[in-house]
C-alpha positions as CSV (number, residue, x, y, z in Angstrom):
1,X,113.8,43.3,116.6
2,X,113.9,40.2,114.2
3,X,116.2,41.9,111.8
4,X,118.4,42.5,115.2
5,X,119.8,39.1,115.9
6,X,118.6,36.0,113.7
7,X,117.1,33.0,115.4
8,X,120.6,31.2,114.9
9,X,122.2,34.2,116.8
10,X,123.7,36.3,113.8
11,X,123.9,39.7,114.6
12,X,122.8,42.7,111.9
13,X,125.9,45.4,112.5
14,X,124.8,47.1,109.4
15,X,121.6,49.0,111.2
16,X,124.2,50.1,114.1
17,X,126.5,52.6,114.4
18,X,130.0,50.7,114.9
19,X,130.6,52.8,118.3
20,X,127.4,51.9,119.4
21,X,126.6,51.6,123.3
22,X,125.7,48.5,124.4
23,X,124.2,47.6,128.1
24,X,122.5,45.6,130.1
25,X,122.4,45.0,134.1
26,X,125.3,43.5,134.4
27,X,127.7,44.9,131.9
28,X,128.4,48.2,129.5
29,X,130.8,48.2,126.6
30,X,130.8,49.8,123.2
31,X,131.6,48.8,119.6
32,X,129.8,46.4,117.3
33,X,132.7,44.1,117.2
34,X,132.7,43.1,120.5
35,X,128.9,43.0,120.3
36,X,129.0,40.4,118.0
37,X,132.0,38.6,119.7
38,X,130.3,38.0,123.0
39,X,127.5,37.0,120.8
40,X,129.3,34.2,119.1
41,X,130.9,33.3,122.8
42,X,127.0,32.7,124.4
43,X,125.1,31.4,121.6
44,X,126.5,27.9,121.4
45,X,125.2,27.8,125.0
46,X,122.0,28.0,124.2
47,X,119.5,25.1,124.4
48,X,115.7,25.4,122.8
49,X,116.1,29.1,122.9
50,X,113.0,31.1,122.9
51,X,112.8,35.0,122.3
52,X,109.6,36.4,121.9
53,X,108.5,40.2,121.2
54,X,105.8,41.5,123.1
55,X,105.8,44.7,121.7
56,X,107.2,47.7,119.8
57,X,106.7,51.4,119.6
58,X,108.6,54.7,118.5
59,X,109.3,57.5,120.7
60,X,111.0,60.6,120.9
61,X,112.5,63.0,123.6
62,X,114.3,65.7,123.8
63,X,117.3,64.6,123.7
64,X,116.9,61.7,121.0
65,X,114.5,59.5,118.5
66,X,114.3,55.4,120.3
67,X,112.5,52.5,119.7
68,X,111.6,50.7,123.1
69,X,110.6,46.3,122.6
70,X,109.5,44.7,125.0
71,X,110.5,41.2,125.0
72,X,110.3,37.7,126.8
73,X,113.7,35.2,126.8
74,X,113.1,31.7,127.3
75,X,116.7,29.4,127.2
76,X,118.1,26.1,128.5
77,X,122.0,26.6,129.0
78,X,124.0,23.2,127.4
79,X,125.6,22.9,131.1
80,X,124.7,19.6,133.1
81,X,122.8,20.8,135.5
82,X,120.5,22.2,132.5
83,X,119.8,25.7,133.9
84,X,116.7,27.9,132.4
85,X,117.3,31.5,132.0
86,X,114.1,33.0,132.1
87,X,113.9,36.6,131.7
88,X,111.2,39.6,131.0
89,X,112.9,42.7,129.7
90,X,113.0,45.6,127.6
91,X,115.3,47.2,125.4
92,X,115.7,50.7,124.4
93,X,117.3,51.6,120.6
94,X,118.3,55.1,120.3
95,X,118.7,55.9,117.3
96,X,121.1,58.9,115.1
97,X,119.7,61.3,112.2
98,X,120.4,58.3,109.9
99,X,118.3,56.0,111.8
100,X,121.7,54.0,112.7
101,X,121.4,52.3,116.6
102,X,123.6,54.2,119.0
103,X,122.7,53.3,122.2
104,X,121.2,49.7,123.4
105,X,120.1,49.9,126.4
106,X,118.6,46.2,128.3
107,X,116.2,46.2,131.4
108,X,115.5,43.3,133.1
109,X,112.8,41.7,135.1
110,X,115.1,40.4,137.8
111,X,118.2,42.0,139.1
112,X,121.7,41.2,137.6
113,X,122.3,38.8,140.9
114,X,119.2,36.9,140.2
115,X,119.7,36.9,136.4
116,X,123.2,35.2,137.3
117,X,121.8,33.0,139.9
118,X,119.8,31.9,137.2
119,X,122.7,29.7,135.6
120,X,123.3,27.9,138.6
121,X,120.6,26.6,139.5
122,X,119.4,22.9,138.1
123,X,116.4,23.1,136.1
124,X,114.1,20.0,136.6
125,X,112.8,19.8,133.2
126,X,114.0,19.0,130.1
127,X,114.2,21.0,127.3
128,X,111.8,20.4,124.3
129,X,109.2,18.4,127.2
């Protein structure tokens, strides 16, 4: 997971495959491109962002080799109201014959309404108190 995204929100394309899947609950696209585009969009809005791993394994299927992290998210938006977008989730990395990410799959905690609702409401504490 670290070697995913750094803590500064720079994304590692090379250990995906470029027409890799990419979802969450509230959106599916592919390509590493625009991967790392909506990256670049959201993490300026960060504020005292927090993203802790809570745990890693390796599975297979029938169908396909995957590493599933679980994963905590912890972030003050730079908004005024100073939202916190707080989510539990998961991600699943299925992965090719070269070990090259095909598929990232997010599941969240809270539903994509509530994970949205998230950034409009005022948050009461400040960040880094």
């Amino acid at each position: 997971m670290r070697k995913l995204i750094s803590s500064q929100g720079v994304f590692t394309s090379e250990i995906y495959d470029e027409d890799c899947i990419f979802e969450d609950p509230t959106i599916k696209f592919q390509g590493t491109k625009l991967y790392s585009r909506n990256l670049k969009l959201l993490v300026p809005f960060f504020d005292c962002p927090s993203i802790g791993l809570q745990n890693m394994e390796k599975g297979v299927n029938s169908e396909t080799d995957f590493v599933l992290a679980r994963w905590k998210l912890r972030t003050y938006l730079k908004l005024p109201w100073r939202p916190l977008i707080s989510i539990d989730g998961s991600t699943v990395y299925e992965l090719d014959n070269k070990l090259k990410i095909v598929r990232h799959a997010e599941s969240w905690n809270v539903s994509a309404l509530e994970a949205i609702g998230q950034i409009f409401t005022p948050s009461f504490d400040r960040p880094g108190e």
